[in-house]
mmCIF file of the N, C-alpha and C atoms, coordinates in Angstrom:
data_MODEL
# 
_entry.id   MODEL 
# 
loop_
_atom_site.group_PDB 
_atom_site.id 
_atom_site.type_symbol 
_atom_site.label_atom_id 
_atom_site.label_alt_id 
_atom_site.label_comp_id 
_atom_site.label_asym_id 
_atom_site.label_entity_id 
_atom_site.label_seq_id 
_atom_site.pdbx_PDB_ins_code 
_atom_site.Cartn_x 
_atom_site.Cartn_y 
_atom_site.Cartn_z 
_atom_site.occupancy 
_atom_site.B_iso_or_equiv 
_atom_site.pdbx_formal_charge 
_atom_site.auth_seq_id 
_atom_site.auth_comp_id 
_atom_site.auth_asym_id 
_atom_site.auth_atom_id 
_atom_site.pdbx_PDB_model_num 
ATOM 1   N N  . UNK A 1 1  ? 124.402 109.086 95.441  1.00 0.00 ? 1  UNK A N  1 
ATOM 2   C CA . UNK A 1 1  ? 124.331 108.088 96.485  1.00 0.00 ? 1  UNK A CA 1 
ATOM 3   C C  . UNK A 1 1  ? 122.873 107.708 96.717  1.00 0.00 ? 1  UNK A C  1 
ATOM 4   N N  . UNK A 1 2  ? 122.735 106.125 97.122  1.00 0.00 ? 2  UNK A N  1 
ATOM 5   C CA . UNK A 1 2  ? 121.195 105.876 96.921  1.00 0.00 ? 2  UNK A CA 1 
ATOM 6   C C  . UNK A 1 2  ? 120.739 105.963 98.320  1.00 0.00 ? 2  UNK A C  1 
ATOM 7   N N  . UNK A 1 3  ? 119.796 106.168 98.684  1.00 0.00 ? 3  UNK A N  1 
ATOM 8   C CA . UNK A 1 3  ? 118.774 106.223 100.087 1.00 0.00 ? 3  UNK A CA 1 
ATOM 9   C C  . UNK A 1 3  ? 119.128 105.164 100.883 1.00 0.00 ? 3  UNK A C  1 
ATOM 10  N N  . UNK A 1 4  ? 119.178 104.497 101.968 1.00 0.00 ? 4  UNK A N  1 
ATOM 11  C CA . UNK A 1 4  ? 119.409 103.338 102.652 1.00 0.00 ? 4  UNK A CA 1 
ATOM 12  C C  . UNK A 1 4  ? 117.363 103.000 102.515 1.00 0.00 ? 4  UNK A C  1 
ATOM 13  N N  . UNK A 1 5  ? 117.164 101.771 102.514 1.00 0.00 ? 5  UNK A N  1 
ATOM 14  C CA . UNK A 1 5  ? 115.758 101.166 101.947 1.00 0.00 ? 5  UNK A CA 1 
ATOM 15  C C  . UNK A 1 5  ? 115.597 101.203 103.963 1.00 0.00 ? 5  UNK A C  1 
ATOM 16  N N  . UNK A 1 6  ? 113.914 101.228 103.941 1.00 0.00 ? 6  UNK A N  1 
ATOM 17  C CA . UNK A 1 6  ? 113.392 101.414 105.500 1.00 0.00 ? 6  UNK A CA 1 
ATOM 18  C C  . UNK A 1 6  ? 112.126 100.582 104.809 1.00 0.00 ? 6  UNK A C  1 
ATOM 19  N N  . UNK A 1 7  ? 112.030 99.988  105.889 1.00 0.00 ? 7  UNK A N  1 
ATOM 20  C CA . UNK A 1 7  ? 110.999 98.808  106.161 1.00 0.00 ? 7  UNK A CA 1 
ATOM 21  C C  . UNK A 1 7  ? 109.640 99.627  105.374 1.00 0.00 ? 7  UNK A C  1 
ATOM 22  N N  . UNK A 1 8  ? 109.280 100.508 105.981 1.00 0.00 ? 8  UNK A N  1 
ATOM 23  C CA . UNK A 1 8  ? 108.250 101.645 105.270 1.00 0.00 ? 8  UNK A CA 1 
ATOM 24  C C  . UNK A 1 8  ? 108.219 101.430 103.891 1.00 0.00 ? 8  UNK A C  1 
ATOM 25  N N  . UNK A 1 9  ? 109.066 101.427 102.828 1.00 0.00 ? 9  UNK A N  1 
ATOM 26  C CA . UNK A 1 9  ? 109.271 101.552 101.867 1.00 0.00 ? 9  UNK A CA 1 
ATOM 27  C C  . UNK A 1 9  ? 109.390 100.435 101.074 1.00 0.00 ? 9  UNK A C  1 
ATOM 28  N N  . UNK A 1 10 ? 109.314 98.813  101.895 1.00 0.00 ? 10 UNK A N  1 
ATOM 29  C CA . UNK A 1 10 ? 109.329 97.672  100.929 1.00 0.00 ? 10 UNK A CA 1 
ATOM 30  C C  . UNK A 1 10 ? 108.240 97.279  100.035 1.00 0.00 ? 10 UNK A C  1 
ATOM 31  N N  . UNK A 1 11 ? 108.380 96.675  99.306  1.00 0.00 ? 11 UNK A N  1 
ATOM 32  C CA . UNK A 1 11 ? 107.234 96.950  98.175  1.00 0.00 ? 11 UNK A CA 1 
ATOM 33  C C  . UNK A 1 11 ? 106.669 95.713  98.552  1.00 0.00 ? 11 UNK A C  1 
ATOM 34  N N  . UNK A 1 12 ? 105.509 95.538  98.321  1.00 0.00 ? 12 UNK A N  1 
ATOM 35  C CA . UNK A 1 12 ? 104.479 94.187  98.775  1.00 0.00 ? 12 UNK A CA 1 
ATOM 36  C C  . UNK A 1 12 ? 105.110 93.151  97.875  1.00 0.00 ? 12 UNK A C  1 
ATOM 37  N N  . UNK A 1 13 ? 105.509 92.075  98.610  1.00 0.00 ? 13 UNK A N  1 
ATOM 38  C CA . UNK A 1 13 ? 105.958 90.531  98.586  1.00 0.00 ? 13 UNK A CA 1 
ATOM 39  C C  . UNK A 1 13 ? 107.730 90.714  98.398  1.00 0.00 ? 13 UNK A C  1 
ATOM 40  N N  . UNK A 1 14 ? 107.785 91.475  98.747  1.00 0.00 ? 14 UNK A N  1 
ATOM 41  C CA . UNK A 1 14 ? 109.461 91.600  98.471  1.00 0.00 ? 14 UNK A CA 1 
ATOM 42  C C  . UNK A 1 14 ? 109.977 91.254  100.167 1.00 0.00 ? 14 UNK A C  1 
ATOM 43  N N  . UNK A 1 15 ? 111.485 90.567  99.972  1.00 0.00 ? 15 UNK A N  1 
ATOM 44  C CA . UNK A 1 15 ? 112.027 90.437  101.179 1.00 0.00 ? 15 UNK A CA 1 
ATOM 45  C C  . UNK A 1 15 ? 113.678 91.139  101.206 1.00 0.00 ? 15 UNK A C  1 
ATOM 46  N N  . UNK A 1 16 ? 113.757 91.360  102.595 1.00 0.00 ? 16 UNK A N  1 
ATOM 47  C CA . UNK A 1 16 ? 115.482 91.928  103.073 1.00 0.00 ? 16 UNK A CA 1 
ATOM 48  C C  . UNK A 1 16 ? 115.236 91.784  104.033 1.00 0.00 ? 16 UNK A C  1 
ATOM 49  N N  . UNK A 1 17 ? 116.421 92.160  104.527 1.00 0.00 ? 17 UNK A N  1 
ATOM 50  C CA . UNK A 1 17 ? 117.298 91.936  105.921 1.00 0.00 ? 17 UNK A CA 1 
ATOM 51  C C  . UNK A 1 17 ? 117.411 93.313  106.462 1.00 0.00 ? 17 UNK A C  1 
ATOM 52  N N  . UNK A 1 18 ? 116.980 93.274  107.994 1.00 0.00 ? 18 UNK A N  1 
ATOM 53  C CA . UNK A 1 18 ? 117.255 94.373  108.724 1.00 0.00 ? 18 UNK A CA 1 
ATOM 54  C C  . UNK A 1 18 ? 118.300 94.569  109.307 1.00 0.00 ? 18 UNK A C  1 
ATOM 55  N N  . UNK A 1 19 ? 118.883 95.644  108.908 1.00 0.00 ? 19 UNK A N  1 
ATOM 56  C CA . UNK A 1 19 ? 120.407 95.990  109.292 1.00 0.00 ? 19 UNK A CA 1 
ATOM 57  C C  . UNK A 1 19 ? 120.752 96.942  110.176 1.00 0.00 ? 19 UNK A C  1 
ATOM 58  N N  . UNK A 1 20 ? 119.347 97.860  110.479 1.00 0.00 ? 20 UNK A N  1 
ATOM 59  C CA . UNK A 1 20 ? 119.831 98.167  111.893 1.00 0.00 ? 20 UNK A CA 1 
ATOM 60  C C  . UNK A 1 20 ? 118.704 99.303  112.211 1.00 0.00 ? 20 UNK A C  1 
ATOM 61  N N  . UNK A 1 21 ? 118.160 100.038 113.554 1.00 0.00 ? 21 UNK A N  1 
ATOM 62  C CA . UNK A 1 21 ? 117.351 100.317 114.386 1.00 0.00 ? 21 UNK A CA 1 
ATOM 63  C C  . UNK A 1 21 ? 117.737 101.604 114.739 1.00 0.00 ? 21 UNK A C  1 
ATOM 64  N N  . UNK A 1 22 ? 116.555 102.498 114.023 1.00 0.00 ? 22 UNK A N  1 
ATOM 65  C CA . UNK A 1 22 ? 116.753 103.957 114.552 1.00 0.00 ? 22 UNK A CA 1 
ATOM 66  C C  . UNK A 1 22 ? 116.097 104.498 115.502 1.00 0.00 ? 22 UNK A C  1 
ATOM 67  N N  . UNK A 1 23 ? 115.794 104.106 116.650 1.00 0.00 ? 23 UNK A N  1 
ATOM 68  C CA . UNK A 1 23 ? 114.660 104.220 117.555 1.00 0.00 ? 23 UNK A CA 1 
ATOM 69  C C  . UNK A 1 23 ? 115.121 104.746 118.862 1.00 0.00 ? 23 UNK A C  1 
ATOM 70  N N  . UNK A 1 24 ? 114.049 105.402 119.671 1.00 0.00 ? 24 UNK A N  1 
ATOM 71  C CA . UNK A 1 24 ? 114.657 105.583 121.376 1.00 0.00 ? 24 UNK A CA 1 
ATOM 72  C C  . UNK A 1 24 ? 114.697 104.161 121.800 1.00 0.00 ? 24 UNK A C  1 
ATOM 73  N N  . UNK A 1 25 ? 115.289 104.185 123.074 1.00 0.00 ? 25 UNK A N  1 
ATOM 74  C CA . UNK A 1 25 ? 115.152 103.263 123.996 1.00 0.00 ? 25 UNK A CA 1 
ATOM 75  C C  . UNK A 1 25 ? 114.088 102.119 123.808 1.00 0.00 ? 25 UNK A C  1 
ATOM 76  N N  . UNK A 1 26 ? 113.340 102.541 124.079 1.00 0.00 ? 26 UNK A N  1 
ATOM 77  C CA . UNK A 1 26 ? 111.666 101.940 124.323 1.00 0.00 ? 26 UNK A CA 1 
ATOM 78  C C  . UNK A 1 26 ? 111.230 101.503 122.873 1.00 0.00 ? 26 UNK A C  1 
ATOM 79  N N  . UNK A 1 27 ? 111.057 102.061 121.917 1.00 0.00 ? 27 UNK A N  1 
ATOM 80  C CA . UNK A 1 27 ? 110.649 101.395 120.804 1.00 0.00 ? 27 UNK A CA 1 
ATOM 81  C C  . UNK A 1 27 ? 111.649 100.581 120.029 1.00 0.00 ? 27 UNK A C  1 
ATOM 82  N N  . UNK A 1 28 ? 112.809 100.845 120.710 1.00 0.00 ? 28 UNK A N  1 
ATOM 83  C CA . UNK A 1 28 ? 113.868 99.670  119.800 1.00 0.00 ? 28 UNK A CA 1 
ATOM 84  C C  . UNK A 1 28 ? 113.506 98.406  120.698 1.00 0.00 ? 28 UNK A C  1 
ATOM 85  N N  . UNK A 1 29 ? 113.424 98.511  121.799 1.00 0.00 ? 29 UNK A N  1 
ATOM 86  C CA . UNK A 1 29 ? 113.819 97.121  122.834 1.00 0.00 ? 29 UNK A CA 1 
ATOM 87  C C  . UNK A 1 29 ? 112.208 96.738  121.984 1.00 0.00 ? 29 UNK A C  1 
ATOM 88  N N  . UNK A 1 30 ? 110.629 97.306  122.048 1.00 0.00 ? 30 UNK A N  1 
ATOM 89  C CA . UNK A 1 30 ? 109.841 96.722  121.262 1.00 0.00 ? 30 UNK A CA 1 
ATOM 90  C C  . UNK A 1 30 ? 109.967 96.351  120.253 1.00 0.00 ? 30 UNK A C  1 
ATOM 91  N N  . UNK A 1 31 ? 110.570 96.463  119.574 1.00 0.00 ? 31 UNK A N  1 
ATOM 92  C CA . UNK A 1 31 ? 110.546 96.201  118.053 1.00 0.00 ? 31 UNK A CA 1 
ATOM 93  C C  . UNK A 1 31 ? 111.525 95.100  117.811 1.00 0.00 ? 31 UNK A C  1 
ATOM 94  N N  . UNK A 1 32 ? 112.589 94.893  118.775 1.00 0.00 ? 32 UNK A N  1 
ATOM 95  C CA . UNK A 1 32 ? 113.391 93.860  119.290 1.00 0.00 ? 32 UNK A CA 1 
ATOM 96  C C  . UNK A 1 32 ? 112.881 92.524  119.486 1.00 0.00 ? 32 UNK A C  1 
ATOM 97  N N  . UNK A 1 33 ? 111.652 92.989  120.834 1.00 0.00 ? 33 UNK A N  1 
ATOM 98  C CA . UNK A 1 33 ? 110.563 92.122  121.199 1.00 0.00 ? 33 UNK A CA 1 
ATOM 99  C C  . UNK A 1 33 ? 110.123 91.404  120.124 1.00 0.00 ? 33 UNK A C  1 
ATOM 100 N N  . UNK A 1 34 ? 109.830 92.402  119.403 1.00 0.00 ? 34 UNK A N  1 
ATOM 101 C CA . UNK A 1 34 ? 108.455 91.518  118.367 1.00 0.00 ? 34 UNK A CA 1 
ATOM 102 C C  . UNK A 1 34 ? 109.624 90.538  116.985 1.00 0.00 ? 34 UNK A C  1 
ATOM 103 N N  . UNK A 1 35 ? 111.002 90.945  117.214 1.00 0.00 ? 35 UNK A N  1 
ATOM 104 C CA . UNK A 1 35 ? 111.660 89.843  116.083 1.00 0.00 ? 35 UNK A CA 1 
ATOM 105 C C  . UNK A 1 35 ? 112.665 90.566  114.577 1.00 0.00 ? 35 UNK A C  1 
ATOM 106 N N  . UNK A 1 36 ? 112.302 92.053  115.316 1.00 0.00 ? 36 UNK A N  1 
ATOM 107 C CA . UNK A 1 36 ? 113.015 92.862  114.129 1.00 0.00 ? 36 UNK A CA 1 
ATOM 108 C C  . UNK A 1 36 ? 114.533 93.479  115.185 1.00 0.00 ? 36 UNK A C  1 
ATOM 109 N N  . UNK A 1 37 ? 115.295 92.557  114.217 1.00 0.00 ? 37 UNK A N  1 
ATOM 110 C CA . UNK A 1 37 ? 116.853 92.039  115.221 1.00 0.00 ? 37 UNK A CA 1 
ATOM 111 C C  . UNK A 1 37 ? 117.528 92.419  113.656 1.00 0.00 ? 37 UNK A C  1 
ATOM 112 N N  . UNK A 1 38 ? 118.750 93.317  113.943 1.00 0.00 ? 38 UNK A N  1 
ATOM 113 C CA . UNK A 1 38 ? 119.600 93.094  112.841 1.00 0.00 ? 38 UNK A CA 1 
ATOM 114 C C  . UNK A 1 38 ? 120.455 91.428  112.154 1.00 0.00 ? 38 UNK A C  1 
ATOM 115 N N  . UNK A 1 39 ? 120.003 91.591  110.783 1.00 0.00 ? 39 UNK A N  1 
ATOM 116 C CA . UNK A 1 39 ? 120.096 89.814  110.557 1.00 0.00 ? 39 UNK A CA 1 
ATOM 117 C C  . UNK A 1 39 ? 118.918 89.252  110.356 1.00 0.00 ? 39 UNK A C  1 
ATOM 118 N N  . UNK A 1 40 ? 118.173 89.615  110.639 1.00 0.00 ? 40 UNK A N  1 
ATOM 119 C CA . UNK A 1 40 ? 116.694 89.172  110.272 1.00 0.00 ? 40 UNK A CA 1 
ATOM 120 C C  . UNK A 1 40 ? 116.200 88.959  109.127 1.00 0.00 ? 40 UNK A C  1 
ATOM 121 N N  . UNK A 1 41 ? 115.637 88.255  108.786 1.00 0.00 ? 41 UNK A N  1 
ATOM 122 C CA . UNK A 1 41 ? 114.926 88.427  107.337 1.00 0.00 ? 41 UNK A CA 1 
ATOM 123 C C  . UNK A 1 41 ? 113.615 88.755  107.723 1.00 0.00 ? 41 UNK A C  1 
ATOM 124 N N  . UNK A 1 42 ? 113.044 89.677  106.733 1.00 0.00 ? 42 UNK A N  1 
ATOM 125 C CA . UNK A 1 42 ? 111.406 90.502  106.615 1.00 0.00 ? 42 UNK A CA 1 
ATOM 126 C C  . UNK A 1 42 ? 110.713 90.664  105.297 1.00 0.00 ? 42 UNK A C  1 
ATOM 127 N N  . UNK A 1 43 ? 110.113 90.197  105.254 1.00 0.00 ? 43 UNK A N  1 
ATOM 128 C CA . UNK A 1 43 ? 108.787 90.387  103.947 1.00 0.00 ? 43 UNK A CA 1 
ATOM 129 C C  . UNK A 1 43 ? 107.894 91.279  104.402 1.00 0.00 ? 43 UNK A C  1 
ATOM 130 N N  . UNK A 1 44 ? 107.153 91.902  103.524 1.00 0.00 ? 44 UNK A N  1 
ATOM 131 C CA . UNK A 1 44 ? 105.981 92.923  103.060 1.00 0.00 ? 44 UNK A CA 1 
ATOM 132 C C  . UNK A 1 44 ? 104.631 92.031  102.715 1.00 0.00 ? 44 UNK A C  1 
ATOM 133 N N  . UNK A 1 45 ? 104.046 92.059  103.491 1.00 0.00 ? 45 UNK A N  1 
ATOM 134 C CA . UNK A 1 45 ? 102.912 90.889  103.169 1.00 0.00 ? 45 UNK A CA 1 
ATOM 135 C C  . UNK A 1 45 ? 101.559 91.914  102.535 1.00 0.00 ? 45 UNK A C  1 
ATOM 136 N N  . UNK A 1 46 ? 101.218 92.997  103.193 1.00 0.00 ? 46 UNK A N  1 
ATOM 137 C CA . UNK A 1 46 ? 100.195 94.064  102.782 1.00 0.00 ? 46 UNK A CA 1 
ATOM 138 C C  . UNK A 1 46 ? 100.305 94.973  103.472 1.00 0.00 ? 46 UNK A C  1 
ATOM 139 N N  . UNK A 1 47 ? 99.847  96.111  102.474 1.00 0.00 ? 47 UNK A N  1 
ATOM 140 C CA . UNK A 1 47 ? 99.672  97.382  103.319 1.00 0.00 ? 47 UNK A CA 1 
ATOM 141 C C  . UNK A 1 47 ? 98.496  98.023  103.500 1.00 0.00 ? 47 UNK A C  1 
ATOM 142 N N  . UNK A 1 48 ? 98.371  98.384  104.308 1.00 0.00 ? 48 UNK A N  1 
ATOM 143 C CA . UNK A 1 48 ? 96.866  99.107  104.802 1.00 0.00 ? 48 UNK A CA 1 
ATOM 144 C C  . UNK A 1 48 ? 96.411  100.469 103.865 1.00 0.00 ? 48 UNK A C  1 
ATOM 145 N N  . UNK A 1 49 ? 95.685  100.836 103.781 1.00 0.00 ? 49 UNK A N  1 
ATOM 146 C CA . UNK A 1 49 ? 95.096  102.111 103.207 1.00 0.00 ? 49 UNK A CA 1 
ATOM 147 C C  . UNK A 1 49 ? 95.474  103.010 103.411 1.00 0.00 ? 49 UNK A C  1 
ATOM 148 N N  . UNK A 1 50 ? 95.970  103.946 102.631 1.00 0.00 ? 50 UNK A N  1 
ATOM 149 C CA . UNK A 1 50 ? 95.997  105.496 103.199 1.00 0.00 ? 50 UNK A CA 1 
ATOM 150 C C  . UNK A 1 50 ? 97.639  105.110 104.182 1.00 0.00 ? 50 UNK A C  1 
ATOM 151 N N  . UNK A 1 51 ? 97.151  105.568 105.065 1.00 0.00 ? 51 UNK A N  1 
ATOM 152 C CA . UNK A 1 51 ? 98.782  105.635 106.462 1.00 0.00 ? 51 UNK A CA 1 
ATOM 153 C C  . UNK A 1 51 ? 98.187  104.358 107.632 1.00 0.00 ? 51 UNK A C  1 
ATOM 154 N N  . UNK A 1 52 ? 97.523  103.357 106.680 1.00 0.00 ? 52 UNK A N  1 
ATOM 155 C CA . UNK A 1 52 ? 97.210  102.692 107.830 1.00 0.00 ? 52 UNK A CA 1 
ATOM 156 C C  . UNK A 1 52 ? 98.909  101.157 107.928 1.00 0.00 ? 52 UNK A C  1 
ATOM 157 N N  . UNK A 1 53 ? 98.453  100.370 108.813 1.00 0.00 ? 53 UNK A N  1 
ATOM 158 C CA . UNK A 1 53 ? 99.185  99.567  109.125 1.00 0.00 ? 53 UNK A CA 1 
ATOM 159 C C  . UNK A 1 53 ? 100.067 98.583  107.773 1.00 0.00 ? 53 UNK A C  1 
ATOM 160 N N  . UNK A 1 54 ? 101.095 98.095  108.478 1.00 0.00 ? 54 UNK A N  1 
ATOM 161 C CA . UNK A 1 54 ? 101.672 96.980  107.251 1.00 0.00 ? 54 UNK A CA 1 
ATOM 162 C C  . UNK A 1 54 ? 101.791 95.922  107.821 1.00 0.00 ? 54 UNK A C  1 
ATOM 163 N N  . UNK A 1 55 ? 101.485 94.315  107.007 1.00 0.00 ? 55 UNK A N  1 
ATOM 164 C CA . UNK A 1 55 ? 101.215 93.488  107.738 1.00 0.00 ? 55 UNK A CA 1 
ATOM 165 C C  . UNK A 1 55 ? 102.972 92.968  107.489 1.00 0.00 ? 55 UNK A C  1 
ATOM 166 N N  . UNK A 1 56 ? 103.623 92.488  107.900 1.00 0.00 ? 56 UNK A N  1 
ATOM 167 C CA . UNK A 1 56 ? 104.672 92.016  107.360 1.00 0.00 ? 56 UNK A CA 1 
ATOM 168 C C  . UNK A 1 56 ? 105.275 90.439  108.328 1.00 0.00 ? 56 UNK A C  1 
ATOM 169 N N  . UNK A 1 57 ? 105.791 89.678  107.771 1.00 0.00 ? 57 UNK A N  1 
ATOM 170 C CA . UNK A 1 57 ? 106.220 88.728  108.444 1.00 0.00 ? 57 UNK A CA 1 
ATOM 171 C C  . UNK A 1 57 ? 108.193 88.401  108.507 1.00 0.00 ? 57 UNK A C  1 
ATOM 172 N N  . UNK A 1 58 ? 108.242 88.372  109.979 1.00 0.00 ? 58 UNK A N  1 
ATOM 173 C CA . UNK A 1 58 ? 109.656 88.080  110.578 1.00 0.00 ? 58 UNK A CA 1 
ATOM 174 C C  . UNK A 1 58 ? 109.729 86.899  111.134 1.00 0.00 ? 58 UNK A C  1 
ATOM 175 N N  . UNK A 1 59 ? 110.480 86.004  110.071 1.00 0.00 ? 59 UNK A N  1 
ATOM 176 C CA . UNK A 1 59 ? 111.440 84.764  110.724 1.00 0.00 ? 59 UNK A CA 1 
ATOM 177 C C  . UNK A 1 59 ? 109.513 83.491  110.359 1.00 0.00 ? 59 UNK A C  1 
ATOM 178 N N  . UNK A 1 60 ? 109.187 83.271  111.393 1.00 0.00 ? 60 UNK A N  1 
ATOM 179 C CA . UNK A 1 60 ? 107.876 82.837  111.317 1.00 0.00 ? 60 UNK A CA 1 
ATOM 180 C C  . UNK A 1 60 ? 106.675 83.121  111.911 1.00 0.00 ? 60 UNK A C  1 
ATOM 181 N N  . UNK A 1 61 ? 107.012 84.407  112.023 1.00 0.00 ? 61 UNK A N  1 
ATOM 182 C CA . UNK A 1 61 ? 105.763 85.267  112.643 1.00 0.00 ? 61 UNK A CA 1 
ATOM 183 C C  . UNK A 1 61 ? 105.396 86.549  112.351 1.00 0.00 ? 61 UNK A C  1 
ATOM 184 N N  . UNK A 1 62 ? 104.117 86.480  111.539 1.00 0.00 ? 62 UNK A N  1 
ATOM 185 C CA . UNK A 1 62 ? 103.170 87.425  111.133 1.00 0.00 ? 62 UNK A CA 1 
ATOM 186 C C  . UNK A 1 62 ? 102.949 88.762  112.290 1.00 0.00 ? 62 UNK A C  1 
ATOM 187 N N  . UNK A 1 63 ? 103.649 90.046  111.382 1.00 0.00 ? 63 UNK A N  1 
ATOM 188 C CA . UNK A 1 63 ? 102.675 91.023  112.528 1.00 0.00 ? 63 UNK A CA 1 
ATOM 189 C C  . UNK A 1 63 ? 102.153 92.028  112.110 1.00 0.00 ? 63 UNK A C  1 
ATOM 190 N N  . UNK A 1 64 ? 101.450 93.396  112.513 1.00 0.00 ? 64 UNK A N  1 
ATOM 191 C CA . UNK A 1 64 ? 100.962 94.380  111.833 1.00 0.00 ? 64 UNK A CA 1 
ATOM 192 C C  . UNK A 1 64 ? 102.149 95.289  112.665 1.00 0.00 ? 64 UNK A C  1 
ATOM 193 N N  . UNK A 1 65 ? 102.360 96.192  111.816 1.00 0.00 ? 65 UNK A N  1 
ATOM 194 C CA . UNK A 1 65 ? 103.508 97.574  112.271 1.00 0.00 ? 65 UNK A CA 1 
ATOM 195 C C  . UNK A 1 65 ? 102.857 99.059  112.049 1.00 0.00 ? 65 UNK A C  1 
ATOM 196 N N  . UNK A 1 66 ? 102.917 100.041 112.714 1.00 0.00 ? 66 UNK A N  1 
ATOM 197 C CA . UNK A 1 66 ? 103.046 101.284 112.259 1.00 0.00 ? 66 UNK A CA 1 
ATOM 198 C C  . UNK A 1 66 ? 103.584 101.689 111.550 1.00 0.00 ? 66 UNK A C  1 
ATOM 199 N N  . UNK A 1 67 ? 103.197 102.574 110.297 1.00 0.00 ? 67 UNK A N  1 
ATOM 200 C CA . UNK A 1 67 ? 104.121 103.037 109.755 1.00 0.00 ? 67 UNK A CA 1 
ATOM 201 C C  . UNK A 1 67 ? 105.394 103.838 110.011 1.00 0.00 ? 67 UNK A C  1 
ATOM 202 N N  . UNK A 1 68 ? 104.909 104.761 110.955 1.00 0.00 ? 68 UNK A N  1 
ATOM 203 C CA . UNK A 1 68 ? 106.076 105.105 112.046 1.00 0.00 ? 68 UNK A CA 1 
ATOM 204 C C  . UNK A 1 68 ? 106.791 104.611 112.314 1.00 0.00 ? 68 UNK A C  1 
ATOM 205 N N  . UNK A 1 69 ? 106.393 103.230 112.971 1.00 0.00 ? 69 UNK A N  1 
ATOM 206 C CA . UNK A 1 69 ? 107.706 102.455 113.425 1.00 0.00 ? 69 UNK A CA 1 
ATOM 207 C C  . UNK A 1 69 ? 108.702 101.666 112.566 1.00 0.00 ? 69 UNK A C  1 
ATOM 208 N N  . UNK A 1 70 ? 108.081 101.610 111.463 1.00 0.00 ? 70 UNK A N  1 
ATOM 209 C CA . UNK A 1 70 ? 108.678 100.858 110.376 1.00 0.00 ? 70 UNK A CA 1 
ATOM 210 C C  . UNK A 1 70 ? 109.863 101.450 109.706 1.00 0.00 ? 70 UNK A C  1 
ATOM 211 N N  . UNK A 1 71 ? 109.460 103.230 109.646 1.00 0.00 ? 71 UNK A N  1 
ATOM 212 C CA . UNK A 1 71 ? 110.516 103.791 108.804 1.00 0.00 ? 71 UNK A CA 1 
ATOM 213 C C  . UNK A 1 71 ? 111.643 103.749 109.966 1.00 0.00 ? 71 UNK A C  1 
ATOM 214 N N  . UNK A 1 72 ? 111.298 103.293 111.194 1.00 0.00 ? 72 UNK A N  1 
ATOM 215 C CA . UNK A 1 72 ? 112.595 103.584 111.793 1.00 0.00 ? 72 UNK A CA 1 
ATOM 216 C C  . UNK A 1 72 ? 113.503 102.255 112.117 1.00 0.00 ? 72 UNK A C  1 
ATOM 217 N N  . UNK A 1 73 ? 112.999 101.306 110.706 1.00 0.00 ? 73 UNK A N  1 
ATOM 218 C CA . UNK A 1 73 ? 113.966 100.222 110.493 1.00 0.00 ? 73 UNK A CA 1 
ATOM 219 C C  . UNK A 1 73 ? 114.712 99.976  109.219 1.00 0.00 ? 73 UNK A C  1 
ATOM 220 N N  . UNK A 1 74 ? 115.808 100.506 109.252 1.00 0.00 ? 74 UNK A N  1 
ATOM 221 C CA . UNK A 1 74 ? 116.462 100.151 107.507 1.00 0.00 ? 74 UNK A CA 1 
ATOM 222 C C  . UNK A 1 74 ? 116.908 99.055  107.530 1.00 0.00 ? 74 UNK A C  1 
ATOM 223 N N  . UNK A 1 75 ? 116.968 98.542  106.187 1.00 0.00 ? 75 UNK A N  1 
ATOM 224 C CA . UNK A 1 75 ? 116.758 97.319  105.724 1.00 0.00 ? 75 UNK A CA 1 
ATOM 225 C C  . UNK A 1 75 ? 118.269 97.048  104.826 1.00 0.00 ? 75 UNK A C  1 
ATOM 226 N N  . UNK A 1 76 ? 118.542 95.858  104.089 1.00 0.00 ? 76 UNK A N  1 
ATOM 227 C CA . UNK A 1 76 ? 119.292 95.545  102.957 1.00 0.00 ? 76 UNK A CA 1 
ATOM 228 C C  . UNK A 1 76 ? 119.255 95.064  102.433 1.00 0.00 ? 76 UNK A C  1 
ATOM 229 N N  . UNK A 1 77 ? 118.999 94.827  100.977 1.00 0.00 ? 77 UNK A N  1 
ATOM 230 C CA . UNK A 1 77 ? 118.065 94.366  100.175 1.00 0.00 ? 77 UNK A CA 1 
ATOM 231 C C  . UNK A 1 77 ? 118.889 92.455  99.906  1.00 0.00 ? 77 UNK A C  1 
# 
């Protein structure tokens, strides 16, 4: 059985769809905020160095993410 794909893990310029939100309370309703909604489409625009940030863009807006917060969005390709 294959891994479910997490935002963390998209490869630079590739796009999918977020299918759903593993988060408490508080960082789902943020991450909500900022446009990462199941149904969404998301690209991998760059990744930062080392464990630093990923720039990625949702719908038509550019943002930077934690890596943290990212793995706690799986995706579908």
């Amino acid at each position: 059985m294959r891994a479910p794909l997490r935002l963390v893990d998209l490869p630079r310029g590739c796009r999918a769809t977020v299918d759903s939100l593993t988060a408490d309370v508080g960082l789902q309703r943020r991450l909500e905020a900022l446009g990462l909604r199941p149904g969404q489409a998301v690209q991998m625009l760059r990744r930062g160095w080392w464990a630093g940030p990923l720039h990625i863009r949702v719908g038509m807006t550019e943002l930077m993410l934690r890596r943290r917060d990212a793995a706690r969005v799986s995706l579908v390709a």
